[in-house]
C-alpha positions in Angstrom: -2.3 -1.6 2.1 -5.2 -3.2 3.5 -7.3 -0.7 6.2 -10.7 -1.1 8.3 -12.5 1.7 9.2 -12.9 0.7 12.5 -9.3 1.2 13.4 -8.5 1.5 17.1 -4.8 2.0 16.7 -4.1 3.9 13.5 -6.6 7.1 13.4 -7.6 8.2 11.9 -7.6 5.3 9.8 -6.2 7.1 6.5 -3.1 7.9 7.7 -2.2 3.9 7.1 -2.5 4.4 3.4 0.8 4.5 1.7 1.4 7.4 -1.5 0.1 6.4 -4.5 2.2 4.7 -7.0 2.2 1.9 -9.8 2.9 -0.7 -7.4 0.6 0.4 -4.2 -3.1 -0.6 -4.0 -4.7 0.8 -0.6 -8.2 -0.9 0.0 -10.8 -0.5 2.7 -12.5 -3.3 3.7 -15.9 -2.0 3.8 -15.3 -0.7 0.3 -15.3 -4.8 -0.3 -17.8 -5.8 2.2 -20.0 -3.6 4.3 -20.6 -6.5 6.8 -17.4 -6.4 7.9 -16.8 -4.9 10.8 -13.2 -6.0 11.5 -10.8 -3.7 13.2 -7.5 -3.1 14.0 -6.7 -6.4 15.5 -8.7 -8.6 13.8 -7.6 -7.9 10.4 -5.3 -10.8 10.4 -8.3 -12.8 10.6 -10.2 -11.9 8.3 -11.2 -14.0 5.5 -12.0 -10.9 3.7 -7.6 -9.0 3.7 -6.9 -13.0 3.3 -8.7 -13.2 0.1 -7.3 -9.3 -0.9 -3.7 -10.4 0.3 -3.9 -14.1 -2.0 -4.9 -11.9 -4.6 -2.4 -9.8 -4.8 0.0 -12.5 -4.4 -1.4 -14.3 -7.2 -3.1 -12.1 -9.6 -3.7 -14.5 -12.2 -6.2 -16.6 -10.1 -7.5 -13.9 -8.4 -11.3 -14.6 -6.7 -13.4 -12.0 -6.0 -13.9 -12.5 -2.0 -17.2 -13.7 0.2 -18.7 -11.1 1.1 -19.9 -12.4 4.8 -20.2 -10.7 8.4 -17.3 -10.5 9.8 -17.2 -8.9 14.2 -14.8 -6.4 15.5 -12.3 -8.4 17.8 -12.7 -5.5 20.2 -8.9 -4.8 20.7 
């Protein structure tokens, strides 16, 4: 599960985070990058969740992601 703390829709934002198990990884954006100031909207966007969601996908050439300013789309 990939969250930003400046959720408009889901607050507040923890209850997004699934129950822990093997297979579940819940990650904060700002734990990654503190420039990034996605939120709720605008997570699709961002390079950061892209670089989080490859990386999952493809473990084995994981890269760690940029960590860059990214704006709140203001949803």
């Amino acid at each position: 599960m990939i969250q930003t703390r400046y959720d408009d829709v889901v607050t507040p934002y923890a209850n997004a985070f699934l129950k822990p198990a093997p297979n579940v990884k819940n990650l904060v954006l700002q734990d990654v990058c503190g420039l990034d100031y996605t939120d709720h909207l605008g997570i699709t966007y961002d390079p950061i969740a892209q670089r989080e969601v490859l990386n999952a996908l493809d473990p084995q050439h994981a890269k760690k992601p940029n960590c860059t300013f990214v704006p709140p789309v203001i949803s």
